[in-house]
N, C-alpha and C positions, 0 to 999 in steps of 0.2 A: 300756535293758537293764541287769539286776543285774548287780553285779561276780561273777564265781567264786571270786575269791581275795582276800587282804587283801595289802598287803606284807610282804615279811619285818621284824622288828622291826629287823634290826641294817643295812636301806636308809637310808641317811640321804639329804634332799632335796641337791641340787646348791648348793653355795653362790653367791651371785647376788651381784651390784657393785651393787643398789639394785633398788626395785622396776619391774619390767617391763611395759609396757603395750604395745598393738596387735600391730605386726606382732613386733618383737622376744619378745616372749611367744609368742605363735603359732608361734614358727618354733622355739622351745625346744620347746615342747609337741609339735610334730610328730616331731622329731629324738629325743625321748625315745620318743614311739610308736615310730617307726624302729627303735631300737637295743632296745626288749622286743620287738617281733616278729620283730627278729633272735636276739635271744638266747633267747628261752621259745615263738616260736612264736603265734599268732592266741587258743589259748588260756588259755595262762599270761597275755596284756596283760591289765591290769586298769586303769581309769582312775585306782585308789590310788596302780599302781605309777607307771604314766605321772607321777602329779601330782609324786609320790618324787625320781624323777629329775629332772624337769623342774623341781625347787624352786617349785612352786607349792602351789594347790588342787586339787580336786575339780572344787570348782564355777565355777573358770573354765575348766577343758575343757568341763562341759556346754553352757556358756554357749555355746560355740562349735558344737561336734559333741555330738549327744542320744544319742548312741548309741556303742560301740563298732565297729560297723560301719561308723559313718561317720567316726570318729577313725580306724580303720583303711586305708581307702581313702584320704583324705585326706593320710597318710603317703604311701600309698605314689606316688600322685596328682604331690607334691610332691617326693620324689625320685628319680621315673622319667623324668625329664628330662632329655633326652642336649643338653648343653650344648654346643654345636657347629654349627658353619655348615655348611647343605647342601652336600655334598660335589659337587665339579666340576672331575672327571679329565679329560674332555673325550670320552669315551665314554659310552654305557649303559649300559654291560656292567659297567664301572669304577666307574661311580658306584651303580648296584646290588648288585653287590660289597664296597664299604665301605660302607655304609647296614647292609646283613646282618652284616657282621663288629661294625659298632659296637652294631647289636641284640644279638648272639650274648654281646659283652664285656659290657652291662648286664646279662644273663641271670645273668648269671656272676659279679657285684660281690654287695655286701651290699642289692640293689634285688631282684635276683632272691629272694634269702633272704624279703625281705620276700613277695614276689609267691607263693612255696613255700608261706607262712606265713598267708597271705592265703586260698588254696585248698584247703590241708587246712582250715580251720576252717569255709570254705562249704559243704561236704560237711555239717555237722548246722544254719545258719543259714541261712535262706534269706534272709534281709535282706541278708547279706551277699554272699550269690552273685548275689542282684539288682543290685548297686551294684557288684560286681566286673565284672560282663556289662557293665553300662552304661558302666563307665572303658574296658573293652578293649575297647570293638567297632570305636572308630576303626580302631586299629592305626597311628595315626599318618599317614593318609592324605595331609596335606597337604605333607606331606615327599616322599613315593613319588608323588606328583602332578607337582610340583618338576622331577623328576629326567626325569620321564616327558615334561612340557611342552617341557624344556630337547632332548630326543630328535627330540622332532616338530620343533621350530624347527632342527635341523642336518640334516632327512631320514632322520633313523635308523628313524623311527616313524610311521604314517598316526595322525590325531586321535583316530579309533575308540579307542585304548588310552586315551586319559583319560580311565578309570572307575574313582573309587574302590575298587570289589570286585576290580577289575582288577590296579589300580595295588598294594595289599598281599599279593596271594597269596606273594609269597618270605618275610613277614616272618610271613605268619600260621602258613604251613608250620615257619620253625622256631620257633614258639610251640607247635605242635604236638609237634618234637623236647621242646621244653623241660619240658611240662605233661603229655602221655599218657607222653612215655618216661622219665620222670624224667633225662634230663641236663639239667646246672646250664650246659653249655657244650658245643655242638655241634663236633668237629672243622674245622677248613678245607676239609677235602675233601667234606663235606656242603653248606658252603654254597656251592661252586662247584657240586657237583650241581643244588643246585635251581635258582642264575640259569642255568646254562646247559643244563641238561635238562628244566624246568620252565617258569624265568619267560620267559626270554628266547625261547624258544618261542610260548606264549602270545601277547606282546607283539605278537610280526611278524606273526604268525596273525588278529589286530583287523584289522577291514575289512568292509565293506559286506555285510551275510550273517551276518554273528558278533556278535550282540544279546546283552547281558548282562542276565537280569533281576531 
């Protein structure tokens, strides 16, 4: 995909302690995507500007990602990653309550920006809104899984509820806050709404008769 824009003349590249290879390179090049689709948005990034900051090339971003769309994802791919051990309050209620509050707080850092950033531009690429679909349809399931398994083993929960489609609906719901209603960050008292008028409902409700398909 063509660039839209050139850099500004007066960007100068990042100055570097020698030249970069593998992962160290890579992980500059993403952080530079990062910080232009925070700052200009999905379509101000241009792989110029990217290489600018990132004290590189060009053509060792293509080398890597062919596309802006897939440098794009890839960013944000990389730091949508909530760094953090599965939480274990010693309820369900508690430990899906902080899972929601630490989604709500990434919503809300410069990951969301990017994620903002990412979705107005899918609106005219469809390469991009293909490859946006296919990062977010987890929803992170093997977390909300976790929490759910840890439920059934204390008798909080019959087995029925360990179902992927299951197990994300509080997390999908405020993705929905976050994307249809434009907040960057849902209130507290929303995300108690949903585990406890919502998910926590659902949850107890699994059992022999309630088929997810």
């Amino acid at each position: 995909m063509a660039d839209e824009a050139t850099a500004s003349s007066t960007q100068q590249p990042r100055p570097t302690s020698g030249r970069r290879r593998g992962a160290a390179l890579e992980q500059a090049i993403l952080r530079a995507a990062m910080e232009e689709l925070t700052e200009h948005g999905y379509a101000g990034m241009t792989m110029e500007r990217v290489a600018r900051r990132a004290g590189t090339n060009k053509n060792a971003i293509y080398r890597r990602w062919p596309t802006r769309a897939a440098l794009g994802i890839a960013a944000y791919g990389r730091f949508a990653v909530i760094h953090a051990q599965v939480p274990d309050t010693g309820s369900l209620r508690g430990d899906a309550l902080e899972l929601l509050r630490r989604a709500n707080g990434t919503y809300s850092s410069p990951v969301g920006g990017i994620l903002r950033a990412l979705l107005a531009g899918a609106r005219d690429d469809p390469e991009l809104l293909a490859q946006l679909q296919e990062r977010t349809a987890d929803a992170g399931s093997d977390i909300w899984l976790t929490i759910l398994a840890r439920a059934v083993s204390r008798g909080e929960l019959r087995p029925e509820a360990l179902h992927p489609r299951v197990a994300t609906v509080a997390v999908v719901l405020l993705r929905d806050e976050f994307i249809t209603r434009g907040h960057p960050s849902a209130p507290d008292e929303v995300l108690v709404e949903i585990i406890d008028e919502v998910y926590l409902p659902l949850l107890h409700g699994r059992g022999p008769g309630h088929p997810v398909h």
